[in-house]
C-alpha atoms as one frame of an Amber mdcrd trajectory, in Angstrom:
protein
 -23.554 169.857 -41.700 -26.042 167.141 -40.750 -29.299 168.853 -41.064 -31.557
 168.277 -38.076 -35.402 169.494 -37.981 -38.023 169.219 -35.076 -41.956 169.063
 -34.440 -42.531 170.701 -31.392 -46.138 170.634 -30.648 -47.580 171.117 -27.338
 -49.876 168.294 -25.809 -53.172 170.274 -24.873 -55.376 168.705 -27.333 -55.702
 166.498 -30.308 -52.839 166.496 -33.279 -54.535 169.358 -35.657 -54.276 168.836
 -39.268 -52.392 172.215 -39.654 -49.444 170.835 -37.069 -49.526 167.390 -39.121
 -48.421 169.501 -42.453 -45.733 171.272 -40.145 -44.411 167.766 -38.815 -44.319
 166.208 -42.287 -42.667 168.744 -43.836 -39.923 168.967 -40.992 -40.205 165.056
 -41.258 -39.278 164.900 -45.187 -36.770 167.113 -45.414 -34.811 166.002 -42.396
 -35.246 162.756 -44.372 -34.267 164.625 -48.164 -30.842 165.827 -46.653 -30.352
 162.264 -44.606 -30.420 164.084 -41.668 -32.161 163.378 -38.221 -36.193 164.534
 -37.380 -36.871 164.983 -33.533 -39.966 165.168 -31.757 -40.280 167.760 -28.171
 -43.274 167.982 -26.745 -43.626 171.507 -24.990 -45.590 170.298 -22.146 -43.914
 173.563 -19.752 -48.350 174.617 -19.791 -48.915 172.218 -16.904 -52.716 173.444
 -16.552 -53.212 172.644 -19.957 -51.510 169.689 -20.616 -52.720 166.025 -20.523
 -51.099 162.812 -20.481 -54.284 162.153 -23.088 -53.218 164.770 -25.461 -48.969
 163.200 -25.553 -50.812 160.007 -26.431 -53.263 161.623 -29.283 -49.741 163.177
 -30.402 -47.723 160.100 -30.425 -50.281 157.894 -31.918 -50.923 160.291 -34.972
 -47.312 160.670 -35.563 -47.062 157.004 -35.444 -50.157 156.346 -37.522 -49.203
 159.086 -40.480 -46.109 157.259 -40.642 -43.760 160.516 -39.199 -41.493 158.431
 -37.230 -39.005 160.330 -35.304 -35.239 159.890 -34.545 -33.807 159.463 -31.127
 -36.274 159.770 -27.730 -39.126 161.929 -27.199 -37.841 165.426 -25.380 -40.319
 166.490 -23.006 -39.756 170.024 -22.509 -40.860 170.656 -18.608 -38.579 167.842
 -17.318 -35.423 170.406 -18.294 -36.609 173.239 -16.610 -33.087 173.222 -14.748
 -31.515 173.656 -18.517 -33.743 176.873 -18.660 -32.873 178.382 -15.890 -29.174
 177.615 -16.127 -29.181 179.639 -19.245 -31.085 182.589 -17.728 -28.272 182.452
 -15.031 -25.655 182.503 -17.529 -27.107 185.397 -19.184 -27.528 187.926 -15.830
 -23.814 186.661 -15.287 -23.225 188.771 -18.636 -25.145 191.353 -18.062 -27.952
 190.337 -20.758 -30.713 190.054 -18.368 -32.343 191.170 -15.195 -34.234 191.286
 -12.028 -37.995 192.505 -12.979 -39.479 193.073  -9.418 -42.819 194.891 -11.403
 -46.301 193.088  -9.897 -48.639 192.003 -11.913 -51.231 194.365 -10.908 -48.618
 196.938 -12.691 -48.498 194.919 -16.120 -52.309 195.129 -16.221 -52.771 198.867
 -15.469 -50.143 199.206 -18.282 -52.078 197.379 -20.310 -55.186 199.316 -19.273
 -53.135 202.218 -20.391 -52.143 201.494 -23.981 -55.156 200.079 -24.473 -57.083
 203.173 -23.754 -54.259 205.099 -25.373 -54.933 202.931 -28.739 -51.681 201.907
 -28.431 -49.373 198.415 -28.671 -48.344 197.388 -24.742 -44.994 197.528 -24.287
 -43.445 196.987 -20.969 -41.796 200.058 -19.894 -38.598 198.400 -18.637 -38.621
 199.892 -15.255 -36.361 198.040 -13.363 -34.107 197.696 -16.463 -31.417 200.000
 -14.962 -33.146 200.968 -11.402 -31.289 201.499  -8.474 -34.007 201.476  -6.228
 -34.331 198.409  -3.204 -36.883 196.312  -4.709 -40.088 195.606  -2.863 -39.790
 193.407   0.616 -40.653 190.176   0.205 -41.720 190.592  -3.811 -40.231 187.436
  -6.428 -39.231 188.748  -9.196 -39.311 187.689 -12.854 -36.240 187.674 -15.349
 -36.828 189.776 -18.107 -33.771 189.635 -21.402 -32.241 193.212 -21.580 -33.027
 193.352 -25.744 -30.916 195.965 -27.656 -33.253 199.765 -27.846 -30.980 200.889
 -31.283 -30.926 198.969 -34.508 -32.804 196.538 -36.513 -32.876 192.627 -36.001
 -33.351 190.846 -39.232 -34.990 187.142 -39.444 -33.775 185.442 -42.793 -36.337
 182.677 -43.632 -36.484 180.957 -46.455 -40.186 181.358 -46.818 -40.960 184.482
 -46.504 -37.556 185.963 -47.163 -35.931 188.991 -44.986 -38.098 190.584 -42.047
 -37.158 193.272 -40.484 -38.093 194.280 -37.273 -36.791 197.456 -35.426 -35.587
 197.372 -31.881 -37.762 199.759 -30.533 -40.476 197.358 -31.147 -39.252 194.799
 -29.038 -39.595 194.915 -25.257 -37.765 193.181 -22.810 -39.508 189.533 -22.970
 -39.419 187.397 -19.793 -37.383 184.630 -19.942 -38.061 183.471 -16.136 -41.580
 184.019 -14.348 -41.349 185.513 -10.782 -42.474 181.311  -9.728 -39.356 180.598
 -11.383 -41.041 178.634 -14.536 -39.482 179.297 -17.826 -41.286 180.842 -20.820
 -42.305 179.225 -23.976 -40.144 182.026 -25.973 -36.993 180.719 -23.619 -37.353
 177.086 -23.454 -37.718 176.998 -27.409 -34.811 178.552 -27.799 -32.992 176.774
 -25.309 -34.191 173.705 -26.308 -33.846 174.223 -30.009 -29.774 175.079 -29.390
 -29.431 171.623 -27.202 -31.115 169.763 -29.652 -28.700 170.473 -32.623 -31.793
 172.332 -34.459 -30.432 173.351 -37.741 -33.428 174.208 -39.480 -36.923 175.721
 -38.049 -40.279 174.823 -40.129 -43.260 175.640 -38.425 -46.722 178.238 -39.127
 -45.916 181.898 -39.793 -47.895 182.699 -37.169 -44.788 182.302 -35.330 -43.279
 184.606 -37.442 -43.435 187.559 -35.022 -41.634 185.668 -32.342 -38.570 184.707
 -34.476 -37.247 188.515 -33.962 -37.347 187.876 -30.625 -35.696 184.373 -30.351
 -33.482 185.620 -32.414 -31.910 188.370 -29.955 -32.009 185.216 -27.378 -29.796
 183.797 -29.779 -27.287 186.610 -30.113 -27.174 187.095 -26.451 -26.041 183.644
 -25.464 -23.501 183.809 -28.767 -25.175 180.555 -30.631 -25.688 180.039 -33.686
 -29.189 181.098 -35.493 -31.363 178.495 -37.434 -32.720 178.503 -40.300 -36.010
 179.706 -40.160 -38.938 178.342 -42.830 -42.128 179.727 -41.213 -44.848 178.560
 -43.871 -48.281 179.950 -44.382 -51.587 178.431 -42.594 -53.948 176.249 -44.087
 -57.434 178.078 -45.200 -60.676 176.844 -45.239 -61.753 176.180 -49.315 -63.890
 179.810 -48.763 -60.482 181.088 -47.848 -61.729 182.112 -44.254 -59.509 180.640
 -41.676 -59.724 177.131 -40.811 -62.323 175.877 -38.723 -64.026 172.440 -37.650
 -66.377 173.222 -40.451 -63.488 173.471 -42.963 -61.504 170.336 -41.860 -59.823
 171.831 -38.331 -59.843 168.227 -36.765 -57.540 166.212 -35.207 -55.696 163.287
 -36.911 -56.883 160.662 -35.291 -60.782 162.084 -36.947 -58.843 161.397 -40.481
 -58.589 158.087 -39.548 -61.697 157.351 -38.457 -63.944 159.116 -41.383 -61.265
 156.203 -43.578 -58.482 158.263 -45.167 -55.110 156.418 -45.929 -52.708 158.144
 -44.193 -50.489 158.042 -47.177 -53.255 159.926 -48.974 -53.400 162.119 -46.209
 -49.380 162.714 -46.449 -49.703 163.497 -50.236 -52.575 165.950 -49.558 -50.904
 167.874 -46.947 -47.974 167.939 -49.254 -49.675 169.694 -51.816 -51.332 172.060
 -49.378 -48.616 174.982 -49.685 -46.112 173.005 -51.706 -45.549 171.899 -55.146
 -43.595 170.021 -57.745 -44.721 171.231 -60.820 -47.861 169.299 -62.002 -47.113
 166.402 -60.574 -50.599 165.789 -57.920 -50.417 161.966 -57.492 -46.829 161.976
 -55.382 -45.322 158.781 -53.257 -43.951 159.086 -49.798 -40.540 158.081 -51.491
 -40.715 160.949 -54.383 -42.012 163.463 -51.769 -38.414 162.841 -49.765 -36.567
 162.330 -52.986 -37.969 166.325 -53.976 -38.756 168.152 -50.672 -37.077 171.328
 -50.397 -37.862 174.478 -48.731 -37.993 177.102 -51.717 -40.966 175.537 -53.075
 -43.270 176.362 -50.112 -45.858 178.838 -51.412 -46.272 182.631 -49.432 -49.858
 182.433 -49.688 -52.283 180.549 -47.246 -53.401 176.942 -48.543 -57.451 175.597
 -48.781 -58.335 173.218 -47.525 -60.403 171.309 -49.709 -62.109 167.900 -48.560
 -63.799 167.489 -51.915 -60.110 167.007 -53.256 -58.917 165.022 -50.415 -61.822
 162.291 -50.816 -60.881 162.067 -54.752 -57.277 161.418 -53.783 -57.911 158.836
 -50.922 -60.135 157.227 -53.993 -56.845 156.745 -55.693 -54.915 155.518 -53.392
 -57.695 152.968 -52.407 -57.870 151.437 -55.603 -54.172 151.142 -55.761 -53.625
 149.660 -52.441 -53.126 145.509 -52.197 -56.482 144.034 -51.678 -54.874 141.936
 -48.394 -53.842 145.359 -46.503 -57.713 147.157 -47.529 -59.720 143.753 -46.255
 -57.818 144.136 -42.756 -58.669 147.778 -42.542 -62.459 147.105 -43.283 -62.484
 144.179 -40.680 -61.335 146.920 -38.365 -64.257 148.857 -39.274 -66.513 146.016
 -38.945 -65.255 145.325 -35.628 -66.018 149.163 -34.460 -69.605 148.786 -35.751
 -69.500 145.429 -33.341 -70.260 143.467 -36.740 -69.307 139.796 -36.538 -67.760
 138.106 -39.595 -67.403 134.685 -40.355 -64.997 132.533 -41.762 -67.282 132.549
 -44.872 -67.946 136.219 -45.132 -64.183 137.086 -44.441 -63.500 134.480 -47.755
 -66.565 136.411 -49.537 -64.784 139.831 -48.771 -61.032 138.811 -50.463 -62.704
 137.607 -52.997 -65.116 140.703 -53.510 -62.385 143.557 -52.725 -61.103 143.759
 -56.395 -65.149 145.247 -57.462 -66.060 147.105 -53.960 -62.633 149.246 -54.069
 -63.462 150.978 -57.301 -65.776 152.840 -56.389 -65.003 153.921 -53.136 -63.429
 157.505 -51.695 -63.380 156.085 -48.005 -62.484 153.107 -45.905 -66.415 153.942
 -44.384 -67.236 153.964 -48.120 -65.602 150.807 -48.503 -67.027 149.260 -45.228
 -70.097 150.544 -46.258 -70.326 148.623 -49.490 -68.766 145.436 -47.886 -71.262
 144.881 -45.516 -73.768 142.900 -47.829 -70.733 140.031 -48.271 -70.386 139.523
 -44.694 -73.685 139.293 -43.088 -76.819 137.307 -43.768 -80.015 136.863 -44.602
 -82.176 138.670 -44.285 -80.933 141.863 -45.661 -81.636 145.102 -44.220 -83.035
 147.005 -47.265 -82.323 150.855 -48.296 -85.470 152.960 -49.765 -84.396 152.339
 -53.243 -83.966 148.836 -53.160 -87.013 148.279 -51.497 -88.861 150.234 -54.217
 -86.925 148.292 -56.753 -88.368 144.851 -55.473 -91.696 146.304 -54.812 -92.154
 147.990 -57.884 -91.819 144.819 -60.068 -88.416 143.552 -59.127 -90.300 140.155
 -57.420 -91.788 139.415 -60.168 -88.894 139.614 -62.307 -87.043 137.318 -59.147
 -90.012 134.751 -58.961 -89.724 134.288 -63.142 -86.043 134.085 -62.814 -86.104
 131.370 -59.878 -85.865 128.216 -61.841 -83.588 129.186 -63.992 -80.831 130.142
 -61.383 -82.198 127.170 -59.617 -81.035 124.649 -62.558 -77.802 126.743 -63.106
 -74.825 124.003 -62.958 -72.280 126.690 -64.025 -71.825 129.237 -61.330 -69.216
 131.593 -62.749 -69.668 135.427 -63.644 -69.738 134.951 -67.159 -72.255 131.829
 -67.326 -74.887 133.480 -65.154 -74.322 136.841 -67.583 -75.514 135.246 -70.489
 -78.293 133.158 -68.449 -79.643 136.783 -67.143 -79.314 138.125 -70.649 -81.093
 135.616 -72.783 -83.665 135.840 -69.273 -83.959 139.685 -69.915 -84.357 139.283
 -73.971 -86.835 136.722 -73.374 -88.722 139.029 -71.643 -88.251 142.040 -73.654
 -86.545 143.867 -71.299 -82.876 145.742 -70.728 -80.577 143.668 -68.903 -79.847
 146.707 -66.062 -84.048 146.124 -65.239 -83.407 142.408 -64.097 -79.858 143.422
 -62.922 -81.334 146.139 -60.446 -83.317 143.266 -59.228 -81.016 141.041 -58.493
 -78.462 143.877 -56.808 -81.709 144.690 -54.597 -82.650 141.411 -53.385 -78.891
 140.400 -53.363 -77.326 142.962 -51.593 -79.678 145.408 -49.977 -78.683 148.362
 -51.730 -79.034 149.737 -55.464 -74.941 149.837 -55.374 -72.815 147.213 -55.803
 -69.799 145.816 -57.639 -70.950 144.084 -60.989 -73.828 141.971 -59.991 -72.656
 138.690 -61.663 -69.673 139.319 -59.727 -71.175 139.285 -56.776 -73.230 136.627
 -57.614 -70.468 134.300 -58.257 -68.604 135.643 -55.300 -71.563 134.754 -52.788
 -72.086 131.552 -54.384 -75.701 129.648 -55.755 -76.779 128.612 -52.016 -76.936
 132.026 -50.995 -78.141 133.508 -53.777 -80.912 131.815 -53.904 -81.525 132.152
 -50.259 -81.402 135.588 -50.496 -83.774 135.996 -53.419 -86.290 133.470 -51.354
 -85.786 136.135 -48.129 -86.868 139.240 -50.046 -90.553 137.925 -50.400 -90.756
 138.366 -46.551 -89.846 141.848 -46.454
């Protein structure tokens, strides 16, 4: 059997972080078995969905790196499929002709409410032999068994079973003639060559239902993997304030979206200690009994330490095209210079930083000029002494032949001995009038990386400030 998966999301807002676990883990273990990972978007909402959302979709699939197999499957534009299925199943006697008005449906719901009970539609027109209301349009509804138990086998949350008597007679066709999400899925699914279903548990009460769908139109069941919903790190459900954003926010607050990929991994699934876990050993493991029953937190804390990682072990060329693009956001110009001063300089700024913003952050100093825009601590720094120090330390930079890290480490030192002082004293100095900040990669580094013209224009600048 050629195992086929789906991510089915429906386009009526951004890609949420919760449906980007679903999709890579549909994604990788389509890919584990060799088999084939489709994409459907379930745009049958037509008030709700945008052309805007599909693209917010389709460009964080692309940019996570969840590439899917085959075309796109919009769901609305087989709405004929749908209701070729529904006719099928009146032909056999597994649906009918619901002719009960919506003003009906809400007093019963008015009812049960009151009552303290669950609606259920009360199946009326289930076996009625009365003449249906002139004029009225009636809705399809599937004629679901009243005896019995339907059982959902999924491999996450093992056997659930669900008596008939709790299951009403869905819709499958509205009285417009648009097909319902619990049909079209279904439908869909079967066309598609599903084999196995992974998506959120909170689907988990509709499987029962698809599931007698199934049986009525004699096809063969998935395999159903609903896994639990990611938690906020308080364990209360996920919110904006927890990390309930859209992918494309990921991207722009500088995550790696392979960093990303291993973190949703881990959120739910595991392979025994193992945190640090490449796209190629995630396929190479992925399997469905390792899914956890219990909700996942979200923790960004966690997230930021792992992007850290995978910043420092990414190839300087790829990281110094990413920060131009953040650059270019901030409408920062770079020139041929500064670009030259930022390959050079990528090996000391990626150590230390969690974010591509982080990284921008600390890049900025190599790319623009003098003069520097100060923080609070570096202007303290040079206020509080650090000229001085600068002035004293002038004409000794300024008769420096040998430019290179090391050399102007042992100039500074013997500087900062001379004086009786601790090397980081002058160093802070330097780093202050040098790059604006109290932060930096190591400061003879830097120094060798800007090179002696600009060094010494920048120490000449800070006077004016």
């Amino acid at each position: 059997m050629t195992v086929i998966t789906r991510f089915a999301p429906s386009p009526t807002g951004f890609l949420h972080i919760g449906s980007a676990r679903t999709a890579l883990f549909s994604w990788l273990f389509a890919r584990h078995h060799g088999g084939t990972f489709r994409l459907r978007i379930e745009d049958t909402d037509r008030a709700r969905s945008t052309d805007a959302a599909i693209t917010a979709i389709l460009d964080g699939m692309e940019w996570l790196g969840l590439h899917w197999d085959d075309d796109v499957v919009y769901q609305f534009a087989r709405s004929a499929r749908h209701a070729e299925v529904v006719d099928e199943l009146l032909k056999r006697g597994q649906a009918y002709y619901c002719y009960t008005e919506a003003e009906e449906l809400v007093a019963m719901r008015e009812k049960a409410k009151t009552e303290g009970k669950q609606f259920r539609y009360d199946s009326k027109w289930r076996d009625s032999t009365e003449t249906p209301p002139a004029g009225s349009k009636p809705s399809v509804r599937l004629r679901a068994p009243r005896e019995g138990e339907t059982t959902v086998h999924d491999v996450v949350q093992g056997e659930v079973v669900v008596t008939n008597n709790q299951l009403d007679d869905m819709v499958l066709l509205r009285s417009d003639g648009t097909p319902t999400y619990m049909l079209a899925v279904v439908v869909d699914d079967h066309d598609m060559g599903v084999t196995h279903i992974i998506r959120g548990d909170d689907h988990l009460t509709n499987a029962a239902r698809q599931t007698l769908l199934y049986q009525a139109m004699g096809w063969h069941i998935p395999v159903f993997a609903h896994i639990p919903l990611i938690h906020g790190a308080d364990g209360a459900k996920l919110s904006k304030r927890h990390g309930a954003l859209g992918v494309d926010a990921y991207r722009d607050m500088g995550y790696l979206p392979e960093a990303l990929r291993n973190y949703l991994l881990r959120l739910g699934w595991s392979h025994g200690n193992d945190e640090i876990i490449s796209t190629a050993q995630a396929i190479k493991w992925f399997n469905l009994e390792s899914i956890g029953k219990s909700a996942a937190r979200f923790d960004f804390a966690k997230l930021e330490n792992l992007n850290g990682i995978y910043i420092r072990d990414t190839e300087n060329t790829r990281l110094v095209e990413l920060v131009m693009e953040h650059l270019t956001r901030r409408h920062i110009h770079v020139t041929t210079i500064g670009h030259e001063r930022l390959v050079h300089g990528m090996d000391g700024l990626k150590q230390r930083a969690k974010t591509l913003v982080e990284l921008t952050d600390s890049a900025i100093f190599y790319v623009t000029s003098s003069p520097l825009v100060y923080t609070e601590a570096a202007g303290k720094i040079l206020e509080d002494g650090g000229k001085i120090l600068l002035a004293e330390i002038t004409p000794l930079l300024t008769t420096q032949d040998d430019w290179r890290a090391a050399s102007l480490e042992v100039l500074v030192k013997q500087f900062a001995e001379s004086k009786e002082l601790k090397l980081g004293k002058v160093a802070q100095a330097l780093r202050a009038a040098l790059t604006g900040s109290t932060i930096s990669p190591g400061m003879f580094e830097v120094m060798e990386i800007l090179g002696k013209a600009e060094v010494m224009g920048r120490i000449a600048s800070c006077y004016s400030v």
